[in-house]
C-alpha positions in Angstrom: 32.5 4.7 -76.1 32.2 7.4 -78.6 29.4 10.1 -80.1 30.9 8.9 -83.6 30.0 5.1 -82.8 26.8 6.1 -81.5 26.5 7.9 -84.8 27.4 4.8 -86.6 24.9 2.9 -84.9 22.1 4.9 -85.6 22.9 5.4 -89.4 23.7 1.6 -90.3 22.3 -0.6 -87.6 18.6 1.7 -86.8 19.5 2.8 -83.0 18.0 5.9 -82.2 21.1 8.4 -81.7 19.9 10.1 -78.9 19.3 7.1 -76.8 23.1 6.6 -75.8 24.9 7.7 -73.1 28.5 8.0 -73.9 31.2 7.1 -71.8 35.1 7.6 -73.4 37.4 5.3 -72.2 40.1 6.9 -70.1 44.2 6.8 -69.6 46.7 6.2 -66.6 49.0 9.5 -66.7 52.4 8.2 -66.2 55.9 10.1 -65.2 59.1 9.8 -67.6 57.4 11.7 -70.4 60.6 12.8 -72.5 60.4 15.0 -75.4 61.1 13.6 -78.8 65.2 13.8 -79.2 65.7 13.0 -82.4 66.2 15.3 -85.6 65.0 13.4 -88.0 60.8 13.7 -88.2 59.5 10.1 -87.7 56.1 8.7 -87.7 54.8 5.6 -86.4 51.4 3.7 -87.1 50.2 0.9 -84.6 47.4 -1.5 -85.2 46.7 -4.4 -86.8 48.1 -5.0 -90.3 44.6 -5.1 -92.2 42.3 -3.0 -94.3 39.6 -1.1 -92.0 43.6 0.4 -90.3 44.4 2.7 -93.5 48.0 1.9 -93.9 47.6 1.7 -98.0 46.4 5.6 -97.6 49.4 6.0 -95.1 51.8 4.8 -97.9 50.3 7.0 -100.1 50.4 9.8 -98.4 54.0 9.4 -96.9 55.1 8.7 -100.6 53.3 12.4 -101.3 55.0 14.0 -98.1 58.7 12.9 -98.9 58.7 14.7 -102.1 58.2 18.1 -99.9 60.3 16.6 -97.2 62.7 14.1 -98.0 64.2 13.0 -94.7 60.5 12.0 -93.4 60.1 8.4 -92.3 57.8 5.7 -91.1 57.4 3.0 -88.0 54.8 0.4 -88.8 53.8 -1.6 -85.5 52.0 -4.3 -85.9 51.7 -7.7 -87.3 48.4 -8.7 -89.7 47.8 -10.6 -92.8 48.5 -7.2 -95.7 51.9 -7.0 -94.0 53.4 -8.9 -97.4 51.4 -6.7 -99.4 52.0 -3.4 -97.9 56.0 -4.3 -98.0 55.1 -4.6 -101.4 53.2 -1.8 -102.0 55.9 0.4 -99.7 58.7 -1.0 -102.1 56.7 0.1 -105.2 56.0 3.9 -104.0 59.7 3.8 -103.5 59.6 3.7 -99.7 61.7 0.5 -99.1 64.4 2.7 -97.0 61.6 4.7 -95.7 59.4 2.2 -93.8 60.8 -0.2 -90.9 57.6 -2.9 -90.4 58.7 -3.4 -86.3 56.1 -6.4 -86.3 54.0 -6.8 -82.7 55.9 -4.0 -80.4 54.8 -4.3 -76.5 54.6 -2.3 -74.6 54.1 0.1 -77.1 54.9 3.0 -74.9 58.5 2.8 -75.9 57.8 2.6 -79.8 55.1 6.1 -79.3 58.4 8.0 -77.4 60.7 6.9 -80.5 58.7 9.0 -82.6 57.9 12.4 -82.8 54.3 11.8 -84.3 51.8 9.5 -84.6 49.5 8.8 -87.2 45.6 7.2 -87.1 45.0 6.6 -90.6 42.1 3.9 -89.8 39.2 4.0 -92.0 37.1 3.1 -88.9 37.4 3.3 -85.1 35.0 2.4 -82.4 37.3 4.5 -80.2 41.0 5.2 -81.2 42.9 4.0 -78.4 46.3 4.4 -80.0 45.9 8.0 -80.4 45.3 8.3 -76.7 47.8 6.5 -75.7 49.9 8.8 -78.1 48.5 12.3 -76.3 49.4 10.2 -73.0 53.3 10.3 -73.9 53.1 13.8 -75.4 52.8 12.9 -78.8 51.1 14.9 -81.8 48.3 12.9 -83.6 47.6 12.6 -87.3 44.0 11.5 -87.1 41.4 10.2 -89.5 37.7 11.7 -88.8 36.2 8.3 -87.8 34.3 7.0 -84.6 35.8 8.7 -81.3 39.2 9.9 -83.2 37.5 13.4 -83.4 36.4 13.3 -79.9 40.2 12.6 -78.7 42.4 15.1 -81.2 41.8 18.4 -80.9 42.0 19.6 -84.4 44.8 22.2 -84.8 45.7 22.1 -81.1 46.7 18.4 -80.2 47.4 17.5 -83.9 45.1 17.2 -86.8 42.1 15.6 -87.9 41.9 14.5 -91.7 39.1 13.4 -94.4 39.4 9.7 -93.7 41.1 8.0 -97.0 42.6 11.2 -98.0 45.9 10.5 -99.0 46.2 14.2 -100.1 44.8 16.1 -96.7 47.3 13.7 -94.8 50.4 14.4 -96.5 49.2 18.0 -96.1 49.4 17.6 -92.3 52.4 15.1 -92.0 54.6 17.7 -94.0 52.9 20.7 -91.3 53.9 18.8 -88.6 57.5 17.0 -89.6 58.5 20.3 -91.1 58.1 22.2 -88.0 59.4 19.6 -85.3 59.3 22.6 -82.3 55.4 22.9 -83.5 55.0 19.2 -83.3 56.5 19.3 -79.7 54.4 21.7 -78.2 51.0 19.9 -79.6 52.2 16.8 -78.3 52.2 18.8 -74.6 49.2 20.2 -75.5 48.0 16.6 -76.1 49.0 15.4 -72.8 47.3 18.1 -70.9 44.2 17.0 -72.9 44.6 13.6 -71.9 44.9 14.0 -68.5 42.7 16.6 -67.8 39.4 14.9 -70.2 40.5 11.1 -70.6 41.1 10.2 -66.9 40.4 6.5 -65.7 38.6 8.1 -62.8 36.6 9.8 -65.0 35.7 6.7 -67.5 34.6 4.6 -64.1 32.9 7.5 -63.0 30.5 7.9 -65.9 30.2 4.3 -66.2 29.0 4.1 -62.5 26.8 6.8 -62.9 24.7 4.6 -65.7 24.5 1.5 -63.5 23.0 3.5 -60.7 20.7 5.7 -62.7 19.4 2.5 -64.5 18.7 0.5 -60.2 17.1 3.7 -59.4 15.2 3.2 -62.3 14.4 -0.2 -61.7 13.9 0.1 -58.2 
């Protein structure tokens, strides 16, 4: 589903690299994309509430990003067993009024349009689903450089791609981004065009069709 999974594979588990075909999954475009209408620059995370997601390096960072823009604040969506500890941890950066924890959010279509970017902070991905689904609803995407997250973001044009772990690099590009909310706005279109134009449904079956008849001919 990604070159950076099929790069995984091949470094940890022995597949040779070049043996995969890779298929991304795709998106359903839908109408009643709405610009962010808020003034206030908020973020939102979604995914599971546990350590391969990146949310102690989100806290971090967000605790970095406030002290050059004080009004920035944070969604969590999502419901997992570090949810005590990352209150915890929030309270302890001096985040408490920063961070809302919105538990399990569905569908989370509604939580992506109440924010005016989203952040991928994961530490790994197969994929990166949430940052699609972001692009989708014409959202800018803070991205870790892990599994298919590179593949999706367009560095620089649909949001930005960070050192994954990097506290330091993401704060850089949450305070580019909440800073300059007109900028944020027109990667988030950017991102939508992106997604509709490379991470179509029709194009996921199509590749994934192709590989089932390439492999009968094969066979046959």
């Amino acid at each position: 589903i990604s070159q950076g999974l099929a790069h995984y594979l091949s470094e940890i588990e022995g597949f040779e690299e070049s043996g995969f075909e890779i298929v991304h999954y795709g998106i359903a475009g839908r109408d009643g994309v709405a610009p962010y209408a808020g003034d206030q620059p908020r973020l939102l995370c979604v995914g599971r509430l546990i350590p391969v997601k990146g949310h102690l390096v989100l806290l971090r960072a967000l605790a970095q990003a406030r002290a050059r823009v004080p009004e920035l604040v944070l969604d969590v969506a999502g419901q997992g067993p570090l949810e005590p500890a990352l209150k915890a941890y929030a309270h302890e950066l001096g985040l408490a009024e920063a961070v809302r924890f919105l538990g399990f959010v569905s569908p989370v279509q509604k939580a992506i349009e109440d924010a005016a970017i989203v952040v991928v902070p994961s530490l790994g991905e197969g994929f990166g689903m949430v940052a699609l689904e972001a692009m989708e609803r014409a959202r800018p995407v803070l991205a870790s450089d892990v599994g298919g997250l590179p593949e999706i973001v367009a560095d620089g044009e649909t949001g930005f791609v960070v050192p994954a772990g990097d506290a330091e690099a993401l704060a850089d590009a949450m305070v580019a981004l909440a800073s300059d909310l007109p900028r944020a706005a027109a990667m988030g279109e950017a991102g939508r065009l992106r997604a509709l134009e490379s991470f179509t449904q029709e194009r996921s079956t199509q590749g994934i069709e192709a590989l089932y008849l390439r492999e009968l001919m094969t066979s046959s």
